[in-house]
ChimeraX commands (.cxc) that place a marker at each C-alpha (Angstrom):
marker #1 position 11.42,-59.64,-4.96 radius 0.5
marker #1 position 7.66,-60.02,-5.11 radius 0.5
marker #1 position 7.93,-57.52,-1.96 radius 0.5
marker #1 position 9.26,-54.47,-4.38 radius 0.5
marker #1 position 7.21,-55.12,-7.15 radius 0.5
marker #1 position 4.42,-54.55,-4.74 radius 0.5
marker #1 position 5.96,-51.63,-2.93 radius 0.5
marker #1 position 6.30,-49.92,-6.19 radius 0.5
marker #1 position 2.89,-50.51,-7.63 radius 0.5
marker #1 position 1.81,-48.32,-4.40 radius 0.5
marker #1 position 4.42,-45.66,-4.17 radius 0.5
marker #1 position 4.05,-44.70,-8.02 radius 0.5
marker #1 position 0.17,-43.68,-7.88 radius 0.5
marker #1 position 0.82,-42.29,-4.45 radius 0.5
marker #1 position 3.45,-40.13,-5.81 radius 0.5
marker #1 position 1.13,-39.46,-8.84 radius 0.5
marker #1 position -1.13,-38.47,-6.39 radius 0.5
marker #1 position 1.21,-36.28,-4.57 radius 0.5
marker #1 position 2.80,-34.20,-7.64 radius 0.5
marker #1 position -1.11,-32.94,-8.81 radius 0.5
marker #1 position -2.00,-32.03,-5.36 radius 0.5
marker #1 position 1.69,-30.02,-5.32 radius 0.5
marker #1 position 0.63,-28.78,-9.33 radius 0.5
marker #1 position -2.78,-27.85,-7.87 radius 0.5
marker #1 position -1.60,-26.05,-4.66 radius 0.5
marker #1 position 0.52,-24.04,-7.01 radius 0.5
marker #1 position -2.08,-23.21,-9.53 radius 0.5
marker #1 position -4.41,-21.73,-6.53 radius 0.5
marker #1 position -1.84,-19.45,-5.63 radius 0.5
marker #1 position -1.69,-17.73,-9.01 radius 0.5
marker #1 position -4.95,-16.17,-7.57 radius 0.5
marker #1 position -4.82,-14.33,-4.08 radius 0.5
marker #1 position -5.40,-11.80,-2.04 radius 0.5
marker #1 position -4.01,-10.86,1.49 radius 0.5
marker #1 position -4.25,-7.59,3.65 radius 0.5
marker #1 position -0.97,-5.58,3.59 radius 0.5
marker #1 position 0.12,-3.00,5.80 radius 0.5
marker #1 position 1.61,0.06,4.10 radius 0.5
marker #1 position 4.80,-0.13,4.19 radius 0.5
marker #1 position 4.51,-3.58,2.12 radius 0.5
marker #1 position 3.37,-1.63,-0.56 radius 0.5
marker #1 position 6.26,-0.47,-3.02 radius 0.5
marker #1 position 6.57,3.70,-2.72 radius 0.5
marker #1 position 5.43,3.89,-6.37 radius 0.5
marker #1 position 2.75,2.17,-5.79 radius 0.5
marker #1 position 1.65,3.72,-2.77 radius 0.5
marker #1 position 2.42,6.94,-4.46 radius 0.5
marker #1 position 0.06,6.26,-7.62 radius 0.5
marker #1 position -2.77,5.28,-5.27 radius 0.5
marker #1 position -2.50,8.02,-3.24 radius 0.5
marker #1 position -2.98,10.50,-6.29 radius 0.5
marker #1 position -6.25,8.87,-7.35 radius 0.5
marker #1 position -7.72,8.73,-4.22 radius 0.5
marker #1 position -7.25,12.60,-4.07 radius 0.5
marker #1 position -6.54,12.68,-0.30 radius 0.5
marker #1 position -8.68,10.39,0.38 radius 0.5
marker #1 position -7.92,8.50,3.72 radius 0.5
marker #1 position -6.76,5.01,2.59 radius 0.5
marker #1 position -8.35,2.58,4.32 radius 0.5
marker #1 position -6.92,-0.76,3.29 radius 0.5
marker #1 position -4.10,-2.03,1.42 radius 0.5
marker #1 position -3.98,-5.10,-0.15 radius 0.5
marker #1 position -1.47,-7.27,-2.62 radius 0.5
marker #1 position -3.43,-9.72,-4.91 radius 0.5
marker #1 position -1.82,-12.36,-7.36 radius 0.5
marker #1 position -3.76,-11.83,-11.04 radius 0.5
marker #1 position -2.93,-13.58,-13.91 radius 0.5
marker #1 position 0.69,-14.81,-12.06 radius 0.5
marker #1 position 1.31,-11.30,-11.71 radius 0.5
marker #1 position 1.56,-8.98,-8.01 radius 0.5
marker #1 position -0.56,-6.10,-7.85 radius 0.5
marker #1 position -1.28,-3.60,-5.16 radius 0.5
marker #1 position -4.92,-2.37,-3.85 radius 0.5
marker #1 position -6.30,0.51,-2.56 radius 0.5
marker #1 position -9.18,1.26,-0.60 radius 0.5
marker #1 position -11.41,4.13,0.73 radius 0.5
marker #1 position -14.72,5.42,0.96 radius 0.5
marker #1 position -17.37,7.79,-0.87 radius 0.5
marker #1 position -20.23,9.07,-0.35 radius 0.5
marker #1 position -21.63,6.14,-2.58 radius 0.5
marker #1 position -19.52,3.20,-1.23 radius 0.5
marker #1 position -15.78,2.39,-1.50 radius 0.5
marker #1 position -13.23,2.60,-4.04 radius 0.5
marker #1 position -10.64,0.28,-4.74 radius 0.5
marker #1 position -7.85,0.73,-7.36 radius 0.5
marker #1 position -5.06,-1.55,-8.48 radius 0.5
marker #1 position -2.08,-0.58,-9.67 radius 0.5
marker #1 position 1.03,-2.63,-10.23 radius 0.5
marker #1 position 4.66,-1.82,-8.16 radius 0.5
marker #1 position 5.73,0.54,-10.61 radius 0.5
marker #1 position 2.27,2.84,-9.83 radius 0.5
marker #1 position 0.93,1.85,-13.38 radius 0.5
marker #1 position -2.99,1.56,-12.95 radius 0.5
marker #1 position -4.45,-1.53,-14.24 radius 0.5
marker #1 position -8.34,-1.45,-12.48 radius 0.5
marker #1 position -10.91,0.95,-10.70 radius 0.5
marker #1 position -13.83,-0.62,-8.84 radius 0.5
marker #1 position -16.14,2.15,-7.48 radius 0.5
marker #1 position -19.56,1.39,-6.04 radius 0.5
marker #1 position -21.87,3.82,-7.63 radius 0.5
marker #1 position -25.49,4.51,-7.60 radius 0.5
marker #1 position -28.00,2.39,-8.63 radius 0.5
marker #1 position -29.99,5.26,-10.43 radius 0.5
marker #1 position -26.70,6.22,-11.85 radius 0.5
marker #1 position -26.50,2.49,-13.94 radius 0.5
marker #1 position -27.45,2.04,-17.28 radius 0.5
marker #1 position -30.98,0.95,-17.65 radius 0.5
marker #1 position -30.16,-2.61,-19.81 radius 0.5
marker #1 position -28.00,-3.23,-16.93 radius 0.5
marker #1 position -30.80,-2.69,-13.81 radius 0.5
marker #1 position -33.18,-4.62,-16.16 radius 0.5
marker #1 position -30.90,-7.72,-17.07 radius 0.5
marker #1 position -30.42,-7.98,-13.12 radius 0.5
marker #1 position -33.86,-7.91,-12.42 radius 0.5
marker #1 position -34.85,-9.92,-14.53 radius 0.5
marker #1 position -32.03,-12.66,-13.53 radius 0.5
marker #1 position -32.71,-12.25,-9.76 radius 0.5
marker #1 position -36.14,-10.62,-9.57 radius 0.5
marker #1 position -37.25,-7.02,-8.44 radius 0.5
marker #1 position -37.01,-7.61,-5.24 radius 0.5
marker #1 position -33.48,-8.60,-4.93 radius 0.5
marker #1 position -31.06,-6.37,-3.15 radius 0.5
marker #1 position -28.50,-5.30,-5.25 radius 0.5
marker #1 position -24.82,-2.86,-4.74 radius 0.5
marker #1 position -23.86,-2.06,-8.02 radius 0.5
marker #1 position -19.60,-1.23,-8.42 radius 0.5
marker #1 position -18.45,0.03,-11.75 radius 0.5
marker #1 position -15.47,-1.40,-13.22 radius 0.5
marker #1 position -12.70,0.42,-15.19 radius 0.5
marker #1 position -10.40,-2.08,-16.93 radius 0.5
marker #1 position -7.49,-0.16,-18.40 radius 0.5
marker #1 position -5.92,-1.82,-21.55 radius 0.5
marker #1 position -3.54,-0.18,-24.19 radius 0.5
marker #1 position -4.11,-0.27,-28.00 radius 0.5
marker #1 position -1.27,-0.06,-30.58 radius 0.5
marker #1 position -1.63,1.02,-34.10 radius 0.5
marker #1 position 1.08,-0.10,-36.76 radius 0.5
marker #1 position 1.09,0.07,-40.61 radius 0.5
marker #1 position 3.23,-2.67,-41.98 radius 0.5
marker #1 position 3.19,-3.93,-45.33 radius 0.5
marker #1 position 0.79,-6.59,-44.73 radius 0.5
marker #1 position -1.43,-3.74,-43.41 radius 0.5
marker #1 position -2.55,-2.02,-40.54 radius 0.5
marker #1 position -2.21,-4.25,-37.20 radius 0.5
marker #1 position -4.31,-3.18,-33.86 radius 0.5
marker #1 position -2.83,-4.90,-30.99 radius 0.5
marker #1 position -4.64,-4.56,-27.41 radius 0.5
marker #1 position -2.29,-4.94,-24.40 radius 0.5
marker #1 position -2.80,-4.60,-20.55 radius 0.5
marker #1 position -0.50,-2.57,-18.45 radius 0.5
marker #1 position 2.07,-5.07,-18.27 radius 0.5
marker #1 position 2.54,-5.91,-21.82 radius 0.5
marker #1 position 0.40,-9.33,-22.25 radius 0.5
marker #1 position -1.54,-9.42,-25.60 radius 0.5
marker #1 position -5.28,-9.42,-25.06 radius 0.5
marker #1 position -6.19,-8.98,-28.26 radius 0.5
marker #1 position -4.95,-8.50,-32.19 radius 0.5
marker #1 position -6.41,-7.80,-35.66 radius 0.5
marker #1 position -5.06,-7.01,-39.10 radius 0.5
marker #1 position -6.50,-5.02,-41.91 radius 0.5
marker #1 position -5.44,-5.75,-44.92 radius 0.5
marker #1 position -3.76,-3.55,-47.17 radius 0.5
marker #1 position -5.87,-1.98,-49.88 radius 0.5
marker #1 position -3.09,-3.40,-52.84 radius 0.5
marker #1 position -3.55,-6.79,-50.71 radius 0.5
marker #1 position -6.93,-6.64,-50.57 radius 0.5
marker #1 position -7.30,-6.06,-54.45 radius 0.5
marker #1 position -4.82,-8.55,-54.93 radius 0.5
marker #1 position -7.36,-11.26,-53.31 radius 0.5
marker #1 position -10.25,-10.05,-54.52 radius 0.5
marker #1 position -9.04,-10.47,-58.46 radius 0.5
marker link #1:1,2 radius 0.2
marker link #1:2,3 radius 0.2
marker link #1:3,4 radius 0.2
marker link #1:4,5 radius 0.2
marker link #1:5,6 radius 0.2
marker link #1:6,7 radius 0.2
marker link #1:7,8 radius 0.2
marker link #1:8,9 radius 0.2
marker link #1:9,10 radius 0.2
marker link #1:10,11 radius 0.2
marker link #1:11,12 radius 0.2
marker link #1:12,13 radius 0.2
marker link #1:13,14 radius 0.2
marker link #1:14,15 radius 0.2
marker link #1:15,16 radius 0.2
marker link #1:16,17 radius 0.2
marker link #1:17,18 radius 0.2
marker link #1:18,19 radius 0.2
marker link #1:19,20 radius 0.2
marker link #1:20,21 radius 0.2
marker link #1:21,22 radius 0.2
marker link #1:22,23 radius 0.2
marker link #1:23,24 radius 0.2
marker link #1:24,25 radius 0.2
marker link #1:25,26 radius 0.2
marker link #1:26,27 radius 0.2
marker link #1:27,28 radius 0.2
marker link #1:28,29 radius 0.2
marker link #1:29,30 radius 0.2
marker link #1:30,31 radius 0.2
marker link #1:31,32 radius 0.2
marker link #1:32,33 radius 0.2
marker link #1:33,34 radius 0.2
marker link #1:34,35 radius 0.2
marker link #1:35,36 radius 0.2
marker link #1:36,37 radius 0.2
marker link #1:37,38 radius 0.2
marker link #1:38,39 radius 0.2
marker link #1:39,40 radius 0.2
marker link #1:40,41 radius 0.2
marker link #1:41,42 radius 0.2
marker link #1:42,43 radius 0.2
marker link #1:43,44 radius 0.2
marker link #1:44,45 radius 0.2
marker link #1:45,46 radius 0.2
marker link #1:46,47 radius 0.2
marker link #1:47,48 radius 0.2
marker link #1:48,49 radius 0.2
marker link #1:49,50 radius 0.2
marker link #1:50,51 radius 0.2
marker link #1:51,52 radius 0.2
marker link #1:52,53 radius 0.2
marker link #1:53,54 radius 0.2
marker link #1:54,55 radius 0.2
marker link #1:55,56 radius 0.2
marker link #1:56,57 radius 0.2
marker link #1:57,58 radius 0.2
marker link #1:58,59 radius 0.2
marker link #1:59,60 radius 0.2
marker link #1:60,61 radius 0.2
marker link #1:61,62 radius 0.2
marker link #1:62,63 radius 0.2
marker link #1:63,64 radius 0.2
marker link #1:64,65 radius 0.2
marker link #1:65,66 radius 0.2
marker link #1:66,67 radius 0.2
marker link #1:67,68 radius 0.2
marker link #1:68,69 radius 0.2
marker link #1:69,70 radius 0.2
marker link #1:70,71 radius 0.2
marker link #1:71,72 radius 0.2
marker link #1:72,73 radius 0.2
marker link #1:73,74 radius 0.2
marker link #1:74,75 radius 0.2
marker link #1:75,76 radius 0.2
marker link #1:76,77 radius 0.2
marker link #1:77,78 radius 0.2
marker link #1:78,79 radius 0.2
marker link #1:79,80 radius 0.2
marker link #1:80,81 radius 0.2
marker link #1:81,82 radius 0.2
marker link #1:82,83 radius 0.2
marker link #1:83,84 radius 0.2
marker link #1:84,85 radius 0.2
marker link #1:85,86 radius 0.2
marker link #1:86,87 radius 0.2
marker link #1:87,88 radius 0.2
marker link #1:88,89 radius 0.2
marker link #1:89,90 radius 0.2
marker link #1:90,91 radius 0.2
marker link #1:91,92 radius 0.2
marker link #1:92,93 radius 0.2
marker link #1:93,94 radius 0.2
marker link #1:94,95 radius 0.2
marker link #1:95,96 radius 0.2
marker link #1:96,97 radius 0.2
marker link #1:97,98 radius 0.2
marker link #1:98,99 radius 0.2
marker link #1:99,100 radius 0.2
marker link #1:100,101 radius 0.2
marker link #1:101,102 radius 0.2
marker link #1:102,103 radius 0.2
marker link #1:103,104 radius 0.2
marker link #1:104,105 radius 0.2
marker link #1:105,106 radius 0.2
marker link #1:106,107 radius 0.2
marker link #1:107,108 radius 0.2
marker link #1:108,109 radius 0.2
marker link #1:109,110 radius 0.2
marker link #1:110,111 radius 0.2
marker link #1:111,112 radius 0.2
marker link #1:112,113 radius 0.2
marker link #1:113,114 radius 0.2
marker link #1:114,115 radius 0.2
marker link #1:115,116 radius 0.2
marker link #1:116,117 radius 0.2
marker link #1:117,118 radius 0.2
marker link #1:118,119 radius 0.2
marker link #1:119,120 radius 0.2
marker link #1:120,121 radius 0.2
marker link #1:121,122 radius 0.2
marker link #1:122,123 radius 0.2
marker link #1:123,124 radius 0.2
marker link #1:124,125 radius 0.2
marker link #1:125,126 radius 0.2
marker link #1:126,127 radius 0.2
marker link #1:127,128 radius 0.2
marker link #1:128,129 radius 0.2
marker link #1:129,130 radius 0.2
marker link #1:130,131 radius 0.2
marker link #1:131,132 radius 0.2
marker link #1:132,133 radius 0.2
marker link #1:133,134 radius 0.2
marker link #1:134,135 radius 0.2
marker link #1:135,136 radius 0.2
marker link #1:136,137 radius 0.2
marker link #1:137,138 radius 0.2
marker link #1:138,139 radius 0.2
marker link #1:139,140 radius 0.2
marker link #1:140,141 radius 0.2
marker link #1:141,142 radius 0.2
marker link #1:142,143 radius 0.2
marker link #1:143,144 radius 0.2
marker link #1:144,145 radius 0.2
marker link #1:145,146 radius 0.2
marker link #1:146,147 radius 0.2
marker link #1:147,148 radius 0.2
marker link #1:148,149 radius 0.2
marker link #1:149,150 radius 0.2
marker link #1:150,151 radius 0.2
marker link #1:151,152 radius 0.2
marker link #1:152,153 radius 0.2
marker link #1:153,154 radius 0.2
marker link #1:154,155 radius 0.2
marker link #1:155,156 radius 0.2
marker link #1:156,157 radius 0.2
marker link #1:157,158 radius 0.2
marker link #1:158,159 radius 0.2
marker link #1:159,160 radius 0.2
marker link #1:160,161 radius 0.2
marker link #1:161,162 radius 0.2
marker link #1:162,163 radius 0.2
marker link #1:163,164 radius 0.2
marker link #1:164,165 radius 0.2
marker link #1:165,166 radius 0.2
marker link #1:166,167 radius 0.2
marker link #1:167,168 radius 0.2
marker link #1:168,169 radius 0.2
marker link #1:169,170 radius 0.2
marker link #1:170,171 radius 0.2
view
């Protein structure tokens, strides 16, 4: 009897142990990125990347996991640096990362880095184009703004009030 008790004391916090290392393990896969061939890529997707790289020679393919969600990466080169896009399967863009210039960067921007990492530090600068969606409705509460990315997941929201609403609260 005494035997179980102790056999139990050891297999519940081992068990513990093992269910947050399995919740962990799945938790690092909601962000990842592996190499893809072609082919692995969904034809819209492939499609939409093709058009913005403007026949471009794609380079590399990838399919990352953001936010839980698949997406699909393209890659090829400039005369500045590379460009990488990503777009979900149905070809709808959600990012552009493009290495650009330094002289071409805002000056707040160059000076903020220098003054973080010093003058002398070697920096590649990439500019990043996030693409979100805004929404504008007029209910009778008043008008709502609702920000969205590509895939329908609320980023942001705001009301303002209606005018008769407003008056109502400020009597």
């Amino acid at each position: 009897m005494k035997r179980i008790v102790w056999l139990g004391a050891i297999a519940s916090p081992m068990l513990l142990f093992f269910a947050g290392f399995v919740a962990f393990a799945q938790s690092a896969k909601t962000e990842s990125e592996r190499k893809v061939e072609e082919m692995e890529v969904p034809v819209a997707a492939q499609n939409a990347i093709k058009a913005l790289a403007g026949g471009a020679r794609i380079g590399e393919y990838a399919e990352e996991i953001k936010d839980g969600r698949k997406l699909y990466e393209g890659s090829w080169r400039t005369a500045f640096g590379t460009v990488d896009v990503l777009v979900d399967a149905y070809g709808n863009l959600v990012e552009v990362e493009e290495s650009v210039a330094p002289a071409s960067v805002p000056s707040p921007v160059r000076s903020t880095i220098e003054k973080m990492y010093g003058k002398d530090a070697e920096v590649q600068f990439e500019k990043k184009t996030v693409i979100l969606y805004e929404a504008h409705l007029k209910r009778a509460d008043g008008t709502h703004e609702v920000v969205l990315s590509p895939d329908g997941r609320k980023i942001e929201e705001g009301v303002e009030q209606a005018e008769e609403s407003a008056g109502k609260n400020g009597k």
